[in-house]
C-alpha positions as CSV (number, residue, x, y, z in Angstrom):
1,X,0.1,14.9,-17.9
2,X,2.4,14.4,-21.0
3,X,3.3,18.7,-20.6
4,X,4.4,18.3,-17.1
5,X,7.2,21.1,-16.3
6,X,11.1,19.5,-16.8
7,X,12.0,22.7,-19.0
8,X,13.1,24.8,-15.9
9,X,15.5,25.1,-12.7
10,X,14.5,24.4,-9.6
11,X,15.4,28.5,-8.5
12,X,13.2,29.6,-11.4
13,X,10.2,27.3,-10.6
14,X,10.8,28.6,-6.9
15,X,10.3,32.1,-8.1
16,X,7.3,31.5,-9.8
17,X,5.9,30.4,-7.0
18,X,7.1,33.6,-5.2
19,X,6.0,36.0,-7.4
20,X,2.2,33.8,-7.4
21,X,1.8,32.9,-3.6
22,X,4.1,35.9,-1.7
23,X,2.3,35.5,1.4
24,X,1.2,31.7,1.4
25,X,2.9,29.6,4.0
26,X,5.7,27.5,2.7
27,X,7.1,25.5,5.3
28,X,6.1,24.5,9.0
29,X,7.3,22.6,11.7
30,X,4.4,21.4,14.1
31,X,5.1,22.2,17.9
32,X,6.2,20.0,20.2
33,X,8.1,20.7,24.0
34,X,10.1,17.7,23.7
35,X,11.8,18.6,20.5
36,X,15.6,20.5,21.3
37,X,14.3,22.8,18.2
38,X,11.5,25.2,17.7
39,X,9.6,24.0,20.6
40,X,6.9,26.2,19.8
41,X,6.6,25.6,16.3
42,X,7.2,27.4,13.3
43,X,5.9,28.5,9.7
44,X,7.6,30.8,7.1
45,X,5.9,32.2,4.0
46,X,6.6,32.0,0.5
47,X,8.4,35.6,0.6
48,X,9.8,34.8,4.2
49,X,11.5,31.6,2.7
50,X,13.0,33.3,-0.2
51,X,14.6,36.0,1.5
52,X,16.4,33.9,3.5
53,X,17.3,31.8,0.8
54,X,18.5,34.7,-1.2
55,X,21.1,35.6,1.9
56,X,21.8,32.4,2.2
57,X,22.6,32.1,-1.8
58,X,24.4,35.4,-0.7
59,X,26.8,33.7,1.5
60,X,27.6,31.0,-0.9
61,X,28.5,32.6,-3.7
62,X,30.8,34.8,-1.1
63,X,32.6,31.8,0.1
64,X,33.5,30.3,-3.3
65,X,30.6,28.1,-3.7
66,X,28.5,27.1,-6.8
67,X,28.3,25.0,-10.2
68,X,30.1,21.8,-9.6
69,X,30.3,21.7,-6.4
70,X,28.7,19.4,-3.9
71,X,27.6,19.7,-0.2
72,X,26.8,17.4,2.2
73,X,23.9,17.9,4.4
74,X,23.1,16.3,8.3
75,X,20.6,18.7,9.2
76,X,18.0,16.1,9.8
77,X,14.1,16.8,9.2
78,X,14.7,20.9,10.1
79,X,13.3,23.3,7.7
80,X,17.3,24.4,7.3
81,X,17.8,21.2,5.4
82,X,14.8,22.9,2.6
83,X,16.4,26.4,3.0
84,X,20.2,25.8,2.4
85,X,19.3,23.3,-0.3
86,X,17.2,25.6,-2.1
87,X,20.0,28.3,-1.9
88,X,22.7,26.0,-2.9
89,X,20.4,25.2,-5.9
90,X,19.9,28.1,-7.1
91,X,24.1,29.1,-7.3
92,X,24.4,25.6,-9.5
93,X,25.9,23.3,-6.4
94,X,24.3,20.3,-5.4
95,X,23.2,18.7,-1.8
96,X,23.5,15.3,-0.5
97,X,21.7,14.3,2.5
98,X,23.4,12.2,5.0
99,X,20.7,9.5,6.5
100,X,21.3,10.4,10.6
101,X,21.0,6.5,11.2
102,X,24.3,5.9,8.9
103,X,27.1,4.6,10.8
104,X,30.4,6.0,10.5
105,X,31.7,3.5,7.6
106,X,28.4,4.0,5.9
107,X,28.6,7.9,6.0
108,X,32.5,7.5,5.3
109,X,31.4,5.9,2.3
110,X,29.5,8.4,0.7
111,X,31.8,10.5,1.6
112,X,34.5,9.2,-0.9
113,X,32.1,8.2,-3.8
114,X,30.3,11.5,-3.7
115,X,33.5,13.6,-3.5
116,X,31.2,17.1,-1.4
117,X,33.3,20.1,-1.0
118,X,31.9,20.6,2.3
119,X,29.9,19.6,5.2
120,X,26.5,20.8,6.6
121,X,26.0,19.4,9.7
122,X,24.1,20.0,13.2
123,X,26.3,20.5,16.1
124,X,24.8,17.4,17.9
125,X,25.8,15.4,15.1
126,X,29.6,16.6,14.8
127,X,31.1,13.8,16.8
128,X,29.2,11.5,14.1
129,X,30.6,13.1,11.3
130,X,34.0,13.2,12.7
131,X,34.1,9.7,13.3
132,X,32.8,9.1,9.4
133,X,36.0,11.5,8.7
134,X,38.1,9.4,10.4
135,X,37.6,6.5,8.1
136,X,37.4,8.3,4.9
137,X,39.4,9.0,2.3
138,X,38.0,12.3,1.4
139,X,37.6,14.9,4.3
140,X,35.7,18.0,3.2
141,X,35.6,20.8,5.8
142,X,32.0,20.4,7.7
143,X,30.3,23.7,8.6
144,X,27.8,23.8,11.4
145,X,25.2,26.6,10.4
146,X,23.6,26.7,13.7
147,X,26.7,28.9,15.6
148,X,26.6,31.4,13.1
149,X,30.0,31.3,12.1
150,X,31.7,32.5,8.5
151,X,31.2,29.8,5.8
152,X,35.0,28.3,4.8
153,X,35.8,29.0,1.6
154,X,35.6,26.8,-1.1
155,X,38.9,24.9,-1.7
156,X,38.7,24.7,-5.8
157,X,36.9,27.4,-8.0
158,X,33.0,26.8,-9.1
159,X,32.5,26.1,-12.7
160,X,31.4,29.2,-14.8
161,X,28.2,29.7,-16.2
162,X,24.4,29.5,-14.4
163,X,22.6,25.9,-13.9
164,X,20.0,24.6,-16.4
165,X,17.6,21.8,-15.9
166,X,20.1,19.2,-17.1
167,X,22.0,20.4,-14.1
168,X,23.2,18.0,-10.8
169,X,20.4,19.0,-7.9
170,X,20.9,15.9,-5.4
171,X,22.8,13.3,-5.1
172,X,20.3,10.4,-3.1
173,X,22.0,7.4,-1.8
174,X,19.5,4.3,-2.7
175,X,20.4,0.8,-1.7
176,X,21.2,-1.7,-4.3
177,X,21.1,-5.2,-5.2
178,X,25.6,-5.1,-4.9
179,X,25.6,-4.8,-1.4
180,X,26.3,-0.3,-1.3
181,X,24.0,1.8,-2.0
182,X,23.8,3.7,-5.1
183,X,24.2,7.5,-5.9
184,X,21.2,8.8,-7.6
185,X,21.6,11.8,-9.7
186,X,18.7,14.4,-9.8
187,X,18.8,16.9,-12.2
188,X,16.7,20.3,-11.4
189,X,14.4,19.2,-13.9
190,X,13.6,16.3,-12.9
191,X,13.0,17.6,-9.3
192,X,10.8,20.0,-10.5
193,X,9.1,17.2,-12.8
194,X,8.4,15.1,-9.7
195,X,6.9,18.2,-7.9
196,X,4.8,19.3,-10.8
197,X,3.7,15.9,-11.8
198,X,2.6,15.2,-8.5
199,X,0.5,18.3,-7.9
200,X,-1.2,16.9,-11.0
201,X,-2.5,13.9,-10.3
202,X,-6.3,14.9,-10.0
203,X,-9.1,12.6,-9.1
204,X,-9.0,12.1,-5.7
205,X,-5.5,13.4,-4.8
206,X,-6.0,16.2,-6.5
207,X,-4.0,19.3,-5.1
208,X,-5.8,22.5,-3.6
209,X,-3.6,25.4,-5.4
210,X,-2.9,27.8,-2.2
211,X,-4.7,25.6,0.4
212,X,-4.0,22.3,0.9
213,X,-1.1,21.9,3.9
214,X,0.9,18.7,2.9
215,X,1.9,17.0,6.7
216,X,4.6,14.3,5.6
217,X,6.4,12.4,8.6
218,X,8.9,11.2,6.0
219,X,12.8,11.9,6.0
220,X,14.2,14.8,4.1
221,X,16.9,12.7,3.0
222,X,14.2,10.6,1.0
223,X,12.5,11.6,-2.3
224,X,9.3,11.3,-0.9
225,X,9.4,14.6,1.6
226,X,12.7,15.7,0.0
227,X,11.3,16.1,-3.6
228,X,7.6,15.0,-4.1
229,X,5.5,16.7,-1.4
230,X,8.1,19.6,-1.3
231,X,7.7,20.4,-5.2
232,X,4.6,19.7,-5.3
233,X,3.8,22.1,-2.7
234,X,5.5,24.5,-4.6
235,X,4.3,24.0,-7.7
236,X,0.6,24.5,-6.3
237,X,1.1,27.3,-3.4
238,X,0.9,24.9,-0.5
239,X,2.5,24.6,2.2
240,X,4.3,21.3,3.8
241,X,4.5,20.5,7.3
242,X,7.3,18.6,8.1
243,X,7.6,16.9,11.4
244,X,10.8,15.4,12.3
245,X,9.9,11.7,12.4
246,X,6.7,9.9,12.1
247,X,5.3,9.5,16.2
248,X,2.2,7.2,16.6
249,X,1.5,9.1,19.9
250,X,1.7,12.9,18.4
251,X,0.7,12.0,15.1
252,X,-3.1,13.4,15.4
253,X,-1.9,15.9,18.0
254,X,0.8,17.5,15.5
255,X,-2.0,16.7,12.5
256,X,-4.7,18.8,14.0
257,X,-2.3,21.5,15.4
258,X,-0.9,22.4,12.1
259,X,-4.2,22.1,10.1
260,X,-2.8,19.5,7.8
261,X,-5.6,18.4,5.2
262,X,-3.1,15.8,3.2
263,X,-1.1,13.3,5.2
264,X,1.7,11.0,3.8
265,X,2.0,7.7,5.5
266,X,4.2,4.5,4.3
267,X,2.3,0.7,5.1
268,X,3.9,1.1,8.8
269,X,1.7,4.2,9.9
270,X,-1.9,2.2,9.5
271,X,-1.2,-0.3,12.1
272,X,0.9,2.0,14.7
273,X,-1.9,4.3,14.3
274,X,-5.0,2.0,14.6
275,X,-3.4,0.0,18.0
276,X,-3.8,3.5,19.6
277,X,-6.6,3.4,22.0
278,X,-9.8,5.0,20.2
279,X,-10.0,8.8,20.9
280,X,-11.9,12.2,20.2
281,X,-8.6,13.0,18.1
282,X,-9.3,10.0,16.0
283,X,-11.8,12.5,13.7
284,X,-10.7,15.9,15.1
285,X,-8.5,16.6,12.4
286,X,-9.3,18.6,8.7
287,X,-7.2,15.8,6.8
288,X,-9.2,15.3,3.9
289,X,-6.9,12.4,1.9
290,X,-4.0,10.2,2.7
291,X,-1.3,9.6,0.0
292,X,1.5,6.7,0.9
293,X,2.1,3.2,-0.3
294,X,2.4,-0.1,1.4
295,X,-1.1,-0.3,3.6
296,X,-1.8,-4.0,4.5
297,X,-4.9,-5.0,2.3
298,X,-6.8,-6.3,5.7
299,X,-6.4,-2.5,7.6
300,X,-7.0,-0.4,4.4
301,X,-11.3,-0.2,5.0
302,X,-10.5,-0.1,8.9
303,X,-8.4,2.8,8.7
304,X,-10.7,4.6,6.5
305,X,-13.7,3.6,8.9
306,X,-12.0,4.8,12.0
307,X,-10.4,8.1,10.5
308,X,-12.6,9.4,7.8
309,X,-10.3,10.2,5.3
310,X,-9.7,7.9,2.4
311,X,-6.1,6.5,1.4
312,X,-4.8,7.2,-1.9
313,X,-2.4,4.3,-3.0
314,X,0.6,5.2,-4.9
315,X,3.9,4.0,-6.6
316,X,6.7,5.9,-7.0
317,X,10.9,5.3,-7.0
318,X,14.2,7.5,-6.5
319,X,14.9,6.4,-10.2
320,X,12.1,7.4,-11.9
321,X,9.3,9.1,-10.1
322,X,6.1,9.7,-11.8
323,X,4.0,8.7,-9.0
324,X,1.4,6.7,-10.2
325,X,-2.2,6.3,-7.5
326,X,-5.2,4.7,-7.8
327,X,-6.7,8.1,-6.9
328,X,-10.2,8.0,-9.1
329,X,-13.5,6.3,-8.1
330,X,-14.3,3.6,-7.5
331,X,-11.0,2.7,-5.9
332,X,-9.6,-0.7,-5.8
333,X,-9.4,-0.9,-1.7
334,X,-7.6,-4.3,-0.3
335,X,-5.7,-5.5,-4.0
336,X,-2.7,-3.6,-3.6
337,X,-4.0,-1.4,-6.7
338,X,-1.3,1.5,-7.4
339,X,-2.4,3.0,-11.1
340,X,-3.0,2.7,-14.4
341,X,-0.3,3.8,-17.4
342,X,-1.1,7.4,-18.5
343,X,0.3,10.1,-20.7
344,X,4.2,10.7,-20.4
345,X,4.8,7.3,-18.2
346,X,4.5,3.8,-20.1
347,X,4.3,0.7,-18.4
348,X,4.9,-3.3,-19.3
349,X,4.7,-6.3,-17.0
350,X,7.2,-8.6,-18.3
351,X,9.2,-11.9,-17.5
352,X,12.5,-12.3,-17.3
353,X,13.2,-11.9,-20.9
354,X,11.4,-9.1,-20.8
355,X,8.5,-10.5,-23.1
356,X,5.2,-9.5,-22.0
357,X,2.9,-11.4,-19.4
358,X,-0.8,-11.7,-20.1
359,X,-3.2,-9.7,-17.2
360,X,-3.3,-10.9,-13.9
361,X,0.2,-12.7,-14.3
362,X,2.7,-11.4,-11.9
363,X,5.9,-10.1,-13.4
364,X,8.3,-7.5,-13.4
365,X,7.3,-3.3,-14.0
366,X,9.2,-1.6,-16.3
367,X,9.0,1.9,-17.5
368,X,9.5,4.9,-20.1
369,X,8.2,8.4,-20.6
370,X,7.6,7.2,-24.1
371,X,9.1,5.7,-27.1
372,X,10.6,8.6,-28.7
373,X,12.0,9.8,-25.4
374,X,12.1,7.1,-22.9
375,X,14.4,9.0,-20.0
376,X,13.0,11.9,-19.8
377,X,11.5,12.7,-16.5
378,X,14.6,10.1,-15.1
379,X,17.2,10.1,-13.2
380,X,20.3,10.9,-14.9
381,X,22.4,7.4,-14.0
382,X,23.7,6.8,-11.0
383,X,27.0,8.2,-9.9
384,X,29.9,6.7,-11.0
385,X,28.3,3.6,-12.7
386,X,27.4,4.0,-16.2
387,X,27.0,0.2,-16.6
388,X,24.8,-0.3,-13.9
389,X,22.6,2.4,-15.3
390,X,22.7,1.2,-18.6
391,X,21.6,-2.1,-17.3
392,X,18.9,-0.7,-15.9
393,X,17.6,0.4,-18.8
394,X,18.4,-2.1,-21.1
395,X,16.3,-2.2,-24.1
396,X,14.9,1.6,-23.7
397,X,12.8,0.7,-20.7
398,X,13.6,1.1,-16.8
399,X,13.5,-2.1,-14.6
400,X,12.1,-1.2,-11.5
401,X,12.4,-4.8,-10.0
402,X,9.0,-4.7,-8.6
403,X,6.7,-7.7,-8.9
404,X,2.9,-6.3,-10.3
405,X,0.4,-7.7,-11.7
406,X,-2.1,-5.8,-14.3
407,X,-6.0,-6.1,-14.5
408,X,-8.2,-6.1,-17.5
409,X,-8.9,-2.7,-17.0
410,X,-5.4,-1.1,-16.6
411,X,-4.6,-0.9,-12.7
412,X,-1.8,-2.7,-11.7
413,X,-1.4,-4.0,-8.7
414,X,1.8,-4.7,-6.5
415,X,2.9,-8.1,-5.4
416,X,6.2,-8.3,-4.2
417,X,10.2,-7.0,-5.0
418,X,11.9,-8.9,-7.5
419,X,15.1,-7.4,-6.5
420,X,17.2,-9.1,-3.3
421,X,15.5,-5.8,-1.7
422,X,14.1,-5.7,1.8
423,X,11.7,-3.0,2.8
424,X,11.4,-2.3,6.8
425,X,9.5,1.1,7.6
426,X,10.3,2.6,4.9
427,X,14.5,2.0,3.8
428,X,15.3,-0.2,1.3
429,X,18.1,-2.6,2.5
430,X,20.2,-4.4,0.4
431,X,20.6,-8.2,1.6
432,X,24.0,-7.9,-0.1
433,X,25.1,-5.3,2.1
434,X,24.3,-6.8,5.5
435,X,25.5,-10.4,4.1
436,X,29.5,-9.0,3.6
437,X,29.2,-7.0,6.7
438,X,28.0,-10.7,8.7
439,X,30.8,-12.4,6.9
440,X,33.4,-10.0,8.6
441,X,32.4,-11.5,12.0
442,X,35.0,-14.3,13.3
443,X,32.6,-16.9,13.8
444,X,30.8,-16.1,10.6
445,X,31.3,-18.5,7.5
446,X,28.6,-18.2,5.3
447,X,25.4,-15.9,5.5
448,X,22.2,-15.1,3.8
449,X,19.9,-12.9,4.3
450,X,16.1,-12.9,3.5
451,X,13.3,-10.7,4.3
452,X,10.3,-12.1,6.2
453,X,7.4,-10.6,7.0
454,X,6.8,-7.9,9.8
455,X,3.1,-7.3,11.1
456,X,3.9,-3.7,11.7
457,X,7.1,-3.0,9.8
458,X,5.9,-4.4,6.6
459,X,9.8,-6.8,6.4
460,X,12.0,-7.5,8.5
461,X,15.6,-8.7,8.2
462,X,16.4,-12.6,8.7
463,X,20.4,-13.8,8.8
464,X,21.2,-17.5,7.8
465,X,23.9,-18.2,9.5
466,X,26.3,-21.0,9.4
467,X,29.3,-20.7,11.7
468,X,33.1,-21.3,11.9
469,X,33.1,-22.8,15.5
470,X,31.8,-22.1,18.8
471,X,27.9,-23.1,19.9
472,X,25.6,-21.7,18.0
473,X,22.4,-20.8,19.8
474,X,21.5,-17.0,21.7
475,X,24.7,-15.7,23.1
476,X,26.4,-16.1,19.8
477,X,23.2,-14.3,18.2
478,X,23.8,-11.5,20.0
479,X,27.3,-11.4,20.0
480,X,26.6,-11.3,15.6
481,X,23.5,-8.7,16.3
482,X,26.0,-6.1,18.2
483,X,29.0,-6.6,15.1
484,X,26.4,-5.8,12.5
485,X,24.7,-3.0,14.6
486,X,28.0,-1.2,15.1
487,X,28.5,-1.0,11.7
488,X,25.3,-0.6,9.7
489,X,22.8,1.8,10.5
490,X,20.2,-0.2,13.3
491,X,17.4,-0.9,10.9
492,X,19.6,-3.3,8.8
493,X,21.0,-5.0,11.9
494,X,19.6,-8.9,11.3
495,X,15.9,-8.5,13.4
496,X,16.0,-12.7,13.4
497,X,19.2,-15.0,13.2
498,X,18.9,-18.8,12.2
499,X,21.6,-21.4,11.9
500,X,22.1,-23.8,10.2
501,X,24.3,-26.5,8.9
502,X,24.9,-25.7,5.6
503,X,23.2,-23.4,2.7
504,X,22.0,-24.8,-0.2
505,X,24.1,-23.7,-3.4
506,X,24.0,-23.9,-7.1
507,X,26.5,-25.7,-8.9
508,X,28.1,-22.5,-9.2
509,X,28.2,-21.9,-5.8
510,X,25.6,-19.2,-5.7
511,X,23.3,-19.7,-2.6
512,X,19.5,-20.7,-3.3
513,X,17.9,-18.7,-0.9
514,X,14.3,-19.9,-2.2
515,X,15.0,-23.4,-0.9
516,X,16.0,-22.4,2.3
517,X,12.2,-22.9,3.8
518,X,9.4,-25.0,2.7
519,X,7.0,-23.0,0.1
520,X,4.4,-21.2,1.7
521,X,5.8,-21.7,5.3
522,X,6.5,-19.1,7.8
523,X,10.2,-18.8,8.4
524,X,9.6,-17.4,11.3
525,X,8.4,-20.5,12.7
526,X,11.1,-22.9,11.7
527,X,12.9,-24.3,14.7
528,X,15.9,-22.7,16.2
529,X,15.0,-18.8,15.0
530,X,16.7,-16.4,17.7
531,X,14.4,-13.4,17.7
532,X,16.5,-10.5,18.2
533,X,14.4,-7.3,17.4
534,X,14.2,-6.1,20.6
535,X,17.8,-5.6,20.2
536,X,17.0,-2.9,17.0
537,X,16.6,0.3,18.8
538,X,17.3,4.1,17.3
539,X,20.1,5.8,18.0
């Protein structure tokens, strides 16, 4: 796959696909009476989509709007979110999504290190982006497309000249190891690189050109739905079905309604969707493959058994996303096997002087397109950070900070995150981040946090508390659960609080978080855990 498309703009590999699949479908929403939006459904063709894009583009360019700029977008998992990006692509302006679960500091944040000219957001979540305004330094004008009135104008002049593939698409806010999350820049190439690369993968995942109907639960405002699926469906005539949020209860229902023959899942979908009760829906479906990452070795043959479909294993990151998948036979079902190195994406596992391990030694994944170009098909840095990017790729290769281990014969397999990352249904939380936010409670002197294992939401959050005053024990637990939850988005909020005395530090004062339980034991079970995720509820 070393030829994969980076060569082009995201608006000229959109009209490719115009001019090649006019009357495909693009873009549907399944149907679903409890939804306050397209109750009914919806689905849009390839032509449909890109004349509303072009009047979209239209209105834009009207109102001021195009190279340079940047526009915020809270429009959630609606196919709005696909259409305005697409038209602000195409003028030269870039989007970045807004994660609905952000609190107002969090969203006030991005706010000021993105810098957006203006605000897309849905009228039910105005009040939430005027309370991020409120705290923010920068205060773009928001714009609520749904009322149908005139766009504002811009407030400064777009650049001149037409965007290129070296050109700013997205701005995605990852979280890092500091505590906030970092800006990822995606340029159009390497959007359409993701999309094109991924509708290449063959073997088993192999894309239907002008059939295949991709359902992905997944949030637009990740790379997964936002870039992967969507390119790929693109670059191959399909269509993508995006749901608003992943359901257990709907899931084959909204599957089976829209025809979907490709389903993406993340490690939390296999056991929410097995602990249904057994049903006639379980097989009446035309899903012929699963693509996702995380499955728990143990449910990875049950799943299959039960659903008839097979689950393709991938790995992929907003950083540097050529999805790698254990998608040729025979599969390696219940290692954690993600993919061998190919054409246009080297690989090393390495320790932590980046020397290389010998196979079936754990250590760290790093990667390059290739020695003579080993950032192309990358991100371009993140924003405002050269150092942190340059870090990253320290001696010409990527650090992804993921613990793998590769086999004699190539795969590798995943084992764990090397970086003070903790994965809970999906988002990446960044220890850091919840720690300062725990150490701005009164009672709060020192805090660590840890991820622990979740049976259904593949890690949970664990706070290591050791307080100022007061008793600790469950009211004071709480009382720290609600200061967090008010200000970090709920899935970050500490799902298990432990004090203790004192944490164990380096001579330098750095806390040694690998001391903090016995090797091999189940924090979990150590005496005195509060176990607060009841408390972590949506919205």
């Amino acid at each position: 796959m070393a030829d994969v498309r980076d060569d082009i703009t995201i608006s000229a590999f959109w009209a490719e696909a115009v001019a090649r699949w006019p009357d495909r479908p693009f873009l549907a929403v399944p149907p679903n009476a409890d939804r306050s939006y397209l109750r009914d459904g919806y689905e849009i063709t390839y032509r449909e989509a890109d004349r509303e894009i072009r009047r979209l583009a239209d209105s834009y360019q009207a109102a001021g709007y195009g190279l340079g700029h940047r526009v915020a977008m809270l429009l959630e998992n609606r196919p709005e979110h696909v259409l305005h990006r697409l038209a602000l692509n195409s003028l030269g302006a870039a989007v970045v999504p807004i994660n609905p679960d952000y609190r107002p500091a969090e969203t006030a944040y991005l706010l000021e290190h993105s810098q957006p000219s203006l605000i897309l957001s849905l009228s039910q979540r105005l009040q939430q982006i005027e309370a991020a305004l409120a705290l923010s330094r920068h205060r773009p004008t928001v714009h609520l497309p749904e009322d149908g009135s005139p766009l504002p104008a811009a407030h400064t002049p777009a650049k001149p000249g037409l965007p290129t593939p070296a050109t700013e698409a997205q701005i995605l806010y990852t979280s890092g190891t500091t505590g906030r999350p970092k800006g990822c820049i995606l340029s159009h190439g390497y959007e359409v690189s993701c999309g094109d690369w991924y509708a290449r993968l063959g073997g088993m995942a192999a894309l239907l050109p002008g059939k295949d109907r991709i359902y992905n639960p997944l949030p637009l405002y990740h790379l997964n739905a936002g870039v992967v699926s969507l390119f790929g469906a693109v670059a191959s005539g399909c269509c993508q079905v995006q749901t608003d949020r992943f359901a257990p209860a709907r899931w084959w229902r909204e599957v089976a309604a829209t025809r979907a023959t490709i389903v993406h899942y993340l490690g939390i979908v296999a056991p929410m969707l097995l602990n249904q009760p057994p049903a006639e829906a379980d097989r009446d479906h035309v899903v012929r493959l699963g693509i996702g990452a995380g499955i728990e070795p143990g449910l990875h043959s049950a799943f299959e058994a039960r659903f008839g479909f097979p689950l393709i294993e991938i790995w992929g990151m907003t950083e540097f996303c050529r999805v790698l998948g254990d998608n040729h036979h025979p599969r390696q079902i219940g290692t954690r096997a993600f993919g061998k190195a190919v054409p246009g994406f080297d690989v090393r596992v390495v320790d932590d002087n980046d020397m290389d391990v010998p196979e079936g030694t754990p250590g760290e994944m790093i990667v390059r397109h290739s020695a003579a170009t080993p950032r192309r098909g990358a991100y371009s840095g993140y924003l405002n950070s050269d150092d942190e990017t340059e870090k990253a790729w320290r001696g010409g290769w990527f650090h992804t900070g993921d613990t793998v281990w590769r086999g004699a014969d190539g795969m590798h397999h995943f084992v764990d995150r090397k970086k003070n990352i903790i994965r809970r249904s999906g988002e990446n939380i960044a220890a850091a981040e919840v720690e300062a936010t725990l150490l701005t409670h009164p009672d709060v002197a020192q805090a660590a946090v840890l991820a622990v294992r979740d049976e259904v939401r593949e890690e949970e959050v664990l706070a290591c508390v050791v307080t100022r005053s007061g008793r600790p024990g469950r009211e004071m637990a709480d009382a720290i659960f609600r200061h967090c939850n008010e200000r970090l988005a709920y899935y970050k909020a500490p799902g298990w609080i432990w004090f203790a005395d004192t944490l164990p530090t380096t001579g330098t004062q750095k806390i040694q978080k690998h001391v903090m339980f016995p090797d091999h034991s189940d924090p979990r079970l150590a005496p005195g855990m509060i176990d607060l995720r009841a408390m972590k509820r949506r919205g």
